[in-house]
C-alpha positions, 0 to 999 in steps of 0.5 A: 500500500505503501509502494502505491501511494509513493506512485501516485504521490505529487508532492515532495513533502508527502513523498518524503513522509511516504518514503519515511513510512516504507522504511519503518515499515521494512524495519517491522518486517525485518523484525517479524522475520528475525523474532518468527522462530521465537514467537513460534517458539513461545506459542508451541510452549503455551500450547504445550503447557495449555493441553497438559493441564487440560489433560488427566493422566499425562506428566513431562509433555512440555519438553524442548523438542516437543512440538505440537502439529494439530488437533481435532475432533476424529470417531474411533471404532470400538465394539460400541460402533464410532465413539468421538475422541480428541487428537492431538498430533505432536512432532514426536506422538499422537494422543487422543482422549475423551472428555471427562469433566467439563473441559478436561479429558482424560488420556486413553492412548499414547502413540510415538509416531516414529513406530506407526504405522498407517493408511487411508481407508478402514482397513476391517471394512467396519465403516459405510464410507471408507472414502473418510476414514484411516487406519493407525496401527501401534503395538498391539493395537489398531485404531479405525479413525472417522473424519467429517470429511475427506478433506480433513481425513487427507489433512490428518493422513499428510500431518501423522506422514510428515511428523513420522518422517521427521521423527524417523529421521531424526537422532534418537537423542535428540527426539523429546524426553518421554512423557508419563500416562497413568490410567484414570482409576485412583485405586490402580496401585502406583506400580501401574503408571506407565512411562511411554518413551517416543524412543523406546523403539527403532523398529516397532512399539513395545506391546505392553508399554505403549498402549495400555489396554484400560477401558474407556469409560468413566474411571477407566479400569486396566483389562483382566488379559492384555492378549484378549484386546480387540484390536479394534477396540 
């Protein structure tokens, strides 16, 4: 807007202020592309720290290399059909949740993506629209995931590739520290709080230690024989 006005500007004195007015406007420019990374920086921080206390169950989200990606309402298949959960993609893991009390949620599974694996479709052909949904496979669990719409089934499908991809490629050291998820019943002995590592494993994720096998409902209970999950539950 700046450039247009000096165009059609006739005068000198209002040339000279327009000209003054471009180089303040350069500087603010040159600032804002210097301070991006920091104020990205900051927003993920907030970010982090925001969903953690929003979150039961879930210790040491916020770290350094951490970096949150999106999140979003998906329906996930169960023996009750399609129930909603939250999502929340990070740089390193993917965890969804349901909601507990008021604005809080509770965490139902933790998934390192450096581990998953995935794919566009219902891969157990449970669904009448397979054109919306993906299916994420983690240790001994698979998840069928249902969008709103292709669109934002694609968008979820390229952001978990991409944040695999990194993660994949990236120094084992140099990935986030591990996080803590401790399922929701208070009567669970202390020896039960799990800790998830994103690094645990080159190749796949550990059975037993990624994706703990607790029901769904309110006050979530760990499953008698971790062999008889449903791996579409």
């Amino acid at each position: 807007m700046v450039a247009a006005l000096l165009e059609e500007g006739t005068d000198t004195a209002g040339a000279s202020q327009l000209s003054n007015s471009r180089v303040a406007l350069e500087k603010v420019a040159s600032f804002n592309s210097e301070t991006e990374a920091t104020r990205d920086g900051l927003a993920n921080f907030v970010k982090l720290v925001e969903l953690e206390k929003e979150m039961n169950g879930i210790d040491n989200l916020v770290q350094p290399n951490r970096k949150f990606v999106r999140e979003g309402w998906l329906c996930r298949w169960s023996k009750k059909g399609f129930v909603p959960r939250l999502f929340v993609l990070f740089s390193d893991s993917l965890i969804y949740a349901y909601r507990s009390h008021g604005n809080r949620f509770t965490i139902n599974g933790f998934l390192p993506v450096r581990a998953m694996l995935f794919e566009d479709g219902d891969a157990y052909h449970v669904t009448n629209d397979p054109t919306i949904c993906l299916t994420i496979y983690g240790g001994n669990r698979s998840l069928v995931l249902s969008a709103n719409s292709t669109a934002t089934k694609d968008l979820w499908l390229e952001e978990i590739a991409k944040a695999s991809r990194i993660a994949k490629e990236t120094k084992i050291e140099q990935l986030p520290r591990s996080a803590s998820i401790k399922p929701a019943s208070k009567s669970l002995p202390f020896a039960l709080l799990l800790r998830f590592s994103a690094i645990s494993k080159e190749s796949f994720i550990e059975p037993y230690s990624i994706i703990w096998g607790w029901d769904e409902g309110e006050g979530g209970r760990p499953r008698e024989n971790m062999k008889k999950l449903n791996r579409r539950s």
